[in-house]
Structures are given as C-alpha cells and as structure tokens.
N, C-alpha and C positions, 0 to 999 in steps of 0.2 A: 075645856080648851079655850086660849085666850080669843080673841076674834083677830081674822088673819090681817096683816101690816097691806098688804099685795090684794091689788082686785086680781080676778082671773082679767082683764085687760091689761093690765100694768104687766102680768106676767105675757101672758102674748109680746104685747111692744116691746118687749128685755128678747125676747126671745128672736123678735123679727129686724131690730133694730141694735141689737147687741148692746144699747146702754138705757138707760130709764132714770130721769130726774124726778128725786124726793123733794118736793119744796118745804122749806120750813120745817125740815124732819129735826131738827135740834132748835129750841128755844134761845131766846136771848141770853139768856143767866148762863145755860151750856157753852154758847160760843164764848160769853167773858171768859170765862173758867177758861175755855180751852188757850183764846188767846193770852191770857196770863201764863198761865203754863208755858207756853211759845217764847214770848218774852221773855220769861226767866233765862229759859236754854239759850234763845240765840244772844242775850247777853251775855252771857259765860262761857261763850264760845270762841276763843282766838281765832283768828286766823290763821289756817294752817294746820287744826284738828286732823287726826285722820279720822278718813267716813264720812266725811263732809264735803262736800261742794261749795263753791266762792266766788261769785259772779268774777267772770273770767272778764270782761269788759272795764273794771274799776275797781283799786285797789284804796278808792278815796272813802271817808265813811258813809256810812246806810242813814237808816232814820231812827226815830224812839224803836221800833217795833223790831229792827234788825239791822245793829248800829255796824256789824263784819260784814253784811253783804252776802249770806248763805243763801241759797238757789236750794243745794238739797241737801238731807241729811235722813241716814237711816236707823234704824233699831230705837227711833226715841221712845219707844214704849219704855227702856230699860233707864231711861234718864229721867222720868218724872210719876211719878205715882196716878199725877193725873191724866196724861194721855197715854200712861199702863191701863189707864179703868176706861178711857175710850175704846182701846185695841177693844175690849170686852165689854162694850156696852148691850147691856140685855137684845134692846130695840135694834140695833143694826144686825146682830146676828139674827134677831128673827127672820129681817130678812133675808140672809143667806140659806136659812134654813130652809126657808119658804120657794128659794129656787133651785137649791142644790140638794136637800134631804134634810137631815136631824143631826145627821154629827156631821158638825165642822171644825176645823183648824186653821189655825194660823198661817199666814204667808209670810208678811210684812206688814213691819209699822215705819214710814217714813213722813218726812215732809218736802212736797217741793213749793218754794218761796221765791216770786218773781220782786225784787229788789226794786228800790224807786229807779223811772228813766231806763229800761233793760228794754233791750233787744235779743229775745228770745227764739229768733230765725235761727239760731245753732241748732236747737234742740229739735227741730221739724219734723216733718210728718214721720210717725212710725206704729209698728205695733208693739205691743209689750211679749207674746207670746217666743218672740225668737229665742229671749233670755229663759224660757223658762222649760222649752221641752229637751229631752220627750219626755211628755207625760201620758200616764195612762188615758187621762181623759180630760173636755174644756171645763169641766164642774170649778169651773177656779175665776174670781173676776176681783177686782177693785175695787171699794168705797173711798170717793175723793171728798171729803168735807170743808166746804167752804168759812171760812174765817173772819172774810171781807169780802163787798160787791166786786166781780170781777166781771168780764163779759170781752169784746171782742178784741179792744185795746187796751186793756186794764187787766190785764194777766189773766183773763179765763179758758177754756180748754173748748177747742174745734173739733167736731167728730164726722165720721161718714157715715150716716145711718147703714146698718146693715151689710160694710164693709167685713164683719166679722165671718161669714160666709161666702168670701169669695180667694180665700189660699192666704199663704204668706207671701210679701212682695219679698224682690230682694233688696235689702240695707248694705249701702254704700256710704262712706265719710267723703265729703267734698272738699275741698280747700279751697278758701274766698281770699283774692287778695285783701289786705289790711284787717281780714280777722284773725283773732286769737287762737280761735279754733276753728276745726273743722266741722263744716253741716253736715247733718245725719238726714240721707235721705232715702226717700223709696222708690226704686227704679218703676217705672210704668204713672205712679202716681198722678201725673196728668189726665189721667180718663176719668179723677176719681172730681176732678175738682168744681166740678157743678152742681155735685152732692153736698156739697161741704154745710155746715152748722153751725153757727157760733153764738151758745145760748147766752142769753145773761145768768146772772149767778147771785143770789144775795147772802148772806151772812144766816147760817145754819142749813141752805142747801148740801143733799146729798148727791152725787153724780157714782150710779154705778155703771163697770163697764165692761165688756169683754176681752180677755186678752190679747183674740186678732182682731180687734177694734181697730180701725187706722186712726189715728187724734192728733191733737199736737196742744201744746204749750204756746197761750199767747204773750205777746209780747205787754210791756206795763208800763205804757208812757202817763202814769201819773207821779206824784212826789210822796205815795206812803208805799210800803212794802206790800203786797197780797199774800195773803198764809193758807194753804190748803194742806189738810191732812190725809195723807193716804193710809187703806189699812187693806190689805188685799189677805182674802177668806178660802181655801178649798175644802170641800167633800171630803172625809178620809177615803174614799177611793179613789179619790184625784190625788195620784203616786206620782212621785219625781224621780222617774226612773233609773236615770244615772247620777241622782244625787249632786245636781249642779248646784240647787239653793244653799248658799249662805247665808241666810237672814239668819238674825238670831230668832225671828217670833217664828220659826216655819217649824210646825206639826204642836205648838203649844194647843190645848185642847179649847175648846171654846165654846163649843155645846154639845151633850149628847142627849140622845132620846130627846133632841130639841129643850134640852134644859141649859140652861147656864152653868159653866163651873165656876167654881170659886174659886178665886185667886189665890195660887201655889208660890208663895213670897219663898218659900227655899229653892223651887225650881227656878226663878227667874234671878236668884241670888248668884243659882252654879252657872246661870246662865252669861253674867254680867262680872263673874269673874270675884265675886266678892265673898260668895259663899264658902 
C-alpha cells in the first residue's frame, strides 16, 4: 500500500473545517502544462461559445492568457487531452479516496477565470450544494487548482471555516443599480462574516472543499488573468437522486478498489459527441 497523501490531522481539519489547503501539491512543470493547455482553449474560444461564461463587465479584450474575457467554462476535460488527464490525475484522486472510500467518480471538470481589472462582487457568497441535491449523501467535494498567485485581491477564493455544518442559507439574486447583473446572495450571511478567510494561493496549490462550504470568488484588480481548475469527485454512493447533474464528467469512473482507471477514449468520444 502506497503511503497515505492525508495525515489523520489534515483529515480531521477537512472534516472540522469543511476545506484543507494542499500547498505545492502540483509542481512547476505540471502547472505550465496546465497553464498551456488553458491557453490553447481560451484562445479558440469566441465569444459567445455556448457553456461558456464572459466577463459580463467588458466586452473589450482580455490578456495573452485569456484574450475573450471567460470567467467560466465547463466539461473542458472533453476539450483537451491535457486537463482530460488532470480530471484523472493518480495523486488528486488519492486523495478523494482517502476521504470518501476507494471508488470514486466523476462530478465536474470546469474552469473559473478571474479576467484582468474584474469585479467579482456578482458572484458572492454561496454554497455550491443547492445545485446539487438531493443527494444521497455529502461524500462529494471540489478540488480547485491554482494556476497563478491569487489571494484576497487578486482573484483568490474566501471561505468560512466550518460553515459546512451549519444548513443551507437561502440564495437570493439582488439587483445593483449600474450593474450588469445581478448579485447572488445568502440571506442571514452577516453573522458569518467575522469568520471570514482569505488564504493566499500560489501556483500549484490545491484547495479542496465541501459543498455547503459558504465561499466566494475574489475579485482581481491586477493586469493578468487568474486560471483555476475545478474538478469536483463523489463516492459512488454519493447518488444524485433526481438526476439534476448535467456535467458531462459526472459518474465517469476514476478509481476503484482505490486504483486508477485508465482512460476509456471511446467513452469520452460518445460522450463529446464525436464518437
């Protein structure tokens, strides 16, 4: 047996804390890779893709890194070979395996991208679990992988330790005069906000995190894009009971008996429309 990724501390603090920062969990060589991969895509991406998101603030261009302006984008497992083989990197699913059991699957493989100069006060506090139940059970969390330094101004991600444990708030949209959209917020969330976190982040951190995690999206007043990789993992008995998941990567296999599977290129063919 390999030796475990997770102290029994780290797993405690996931558990008490509902998120646990991996530092340095991907090397430098992995983040180029990734951020090349990245690049590829968000240059070959018009604006106005559908499944895409477009910084709603400016219609002007991005930077070398993301010259449309994408904010988010989902299923890119199925757009690149290389962040196909992240969705499935050996080491991150151990540790899913290592908090949730031996067989895991797939959620989602997306990216959210805070654009140069954005004001990311739209997207405000929330949890992710609203979109996702009922589920049988919470065996199901996030890995965000950082691409570039982000932290409290510079597009990195706010959490409330141990907010995961106290219900779902209720989500309401606001409407701000002179914005484009409307803010997503959590009704009660004032009691939460002396709790509040705002870690830094370097290039090859990993941020996992639990579904009624409260968090938010920071904003990124500097002049380069910020790229984070999302790849959210459940237990197969963490069931989606009514079948609301549309990801395309949701029940793809990922590990069993805590092994890795190998990459089923006709399954991800039928999946992608090409097969």
């Amino acid at each position: 047996m390999p030796k475990p990724l997770l102290s029994s501390a780290e797993i405690e603090a996931f558990e008490k804390d509902g998120f646990l920062i991996l530092r340095s969990f991907f090397d430098t060589s992995v983040v180029a890779e990734l951020r090349d991969a990245m690049v590829e895509l968000l240059s070959a991406t018009p604006r106005g893709t559908r499944g895409v998101g477009f910084d709603p603030w400016s219609s002007g261009p991005g930077d070398d890194l993301n010259p449309q302006r994408v904010y988010w984008y989902n299923d890119v497992f199925l757009k690149s070979p290389r962040l196909n083989e992240h969705m499935r990197d050996p080491r991150l699913s151990r540790v899913f395996c290592e908090l949730y059991g031996n067989d895991i699957d797939a959620y989602q493989s997306a990216t959210v991208i805070k654009p140069p100069m954005t004001n990311f006060d739209f997207q405000g506090w929330h949890q992710d679990a609203p979109d996702y139940i009922p589920l049988s059970n919470y065996k199901l969390s996030s890995a965000l992988t950082y691409l570039c330094e982000m932290g409290p101004d510079t597009g990195g991600t706010s959490l409330v330790p141990g907010s995961h444990t106290t219900g779902l708030l209720d989500r309401r949209y606001e409407k701000i005069d002179g914005w484009p959209v409307r803010k997503r917020v959590l009704d009660g969330f004032a009691t939460f906000e002396k709790q509040v976190v705002s870690p830094q982040f370097d290039p090859g951190d990993v941020l996992i995190f639990h579904p009624c995690l409260m968090h938010r999206a920071n904003s990124n007043y500097t002049d380069e894009s910020k790229i984070g990789l999302i790849n959210a993992f459940r237990s197969v008995d963490c069931i989606d009971i009514t079948h609301r998941n549309t990801f395309k990567a949701d029940k793809i296999p990922i590990t069993r008996y805590r092994q890795a599977i190998p990459v089923d290129r006709s399954s991800d063919d039928r999946r992608n429309g090409t097969g």
